[in-house]
N, C-alpha and C positions, 0 to 999 in steps of 0.2 A: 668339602667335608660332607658336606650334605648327600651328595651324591654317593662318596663313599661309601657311606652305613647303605644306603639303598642297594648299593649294587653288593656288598657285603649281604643284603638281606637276600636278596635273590637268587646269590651262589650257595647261599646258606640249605637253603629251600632246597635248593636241586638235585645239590651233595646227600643232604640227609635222607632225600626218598632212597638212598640205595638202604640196602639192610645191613647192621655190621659196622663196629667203627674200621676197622681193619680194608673192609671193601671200600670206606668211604675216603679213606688216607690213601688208596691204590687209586680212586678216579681223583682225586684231589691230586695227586701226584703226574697221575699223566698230563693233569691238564696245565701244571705249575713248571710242565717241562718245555713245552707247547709255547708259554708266554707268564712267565712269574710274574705277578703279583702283591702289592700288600698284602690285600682283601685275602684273595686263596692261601698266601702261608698262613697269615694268618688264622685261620678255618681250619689246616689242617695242624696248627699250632693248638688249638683248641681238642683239636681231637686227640692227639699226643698227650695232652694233659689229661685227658680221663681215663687212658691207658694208663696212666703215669709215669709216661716218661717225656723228663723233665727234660732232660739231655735235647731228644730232637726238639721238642717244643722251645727251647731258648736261640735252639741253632735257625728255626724259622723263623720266631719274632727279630733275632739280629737281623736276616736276609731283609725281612718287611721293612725295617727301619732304613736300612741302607737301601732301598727302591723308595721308600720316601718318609723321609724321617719327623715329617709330623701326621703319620698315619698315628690318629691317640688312639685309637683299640691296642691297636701292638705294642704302645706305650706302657696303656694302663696293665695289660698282663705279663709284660716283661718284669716291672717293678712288682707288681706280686709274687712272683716265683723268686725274685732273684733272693 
């Protein structure tokens, strides 16, 4: 778990130097093609959310949970939205 949010923190970090949530859901996406993740749907679940749509944001947090279903970030904002 511990490692999770660390490594969460540091995709976080990388993703967000781009400019643009739109650009940052385009490198969050190649990279989630590459080798899916909790952590990365997650992040770009995150970002779908401030766009507002809710739609792809619940379809990543499912993805995250089914790669590992006691990821809690994806937990705790799946049951927020739903």
């Amino acid at each position: 778990m511990k490692f999770s949010f660390v490594f969460f923190c540091l995709i976080t970090t990388a993703v967000m130097a781009h400019h643009g949530p739109q650009h940052q859901v385009k490198a969050l996406s190649e990279r989630i093609s590459e080798k899916p993740s909790s952590a990365l749907l997650t992040l770009r679940a995150t970002l779908y959310l401030e766009e507002g749509n809710v739609e792809a944001a619940k379809k990543d947090l499912t993805q995250a949970l089914e790669i590992n279903a006691n990821y809690q970030l994806a937990k705790k904002l799946i049951d927020k939205i739903k």
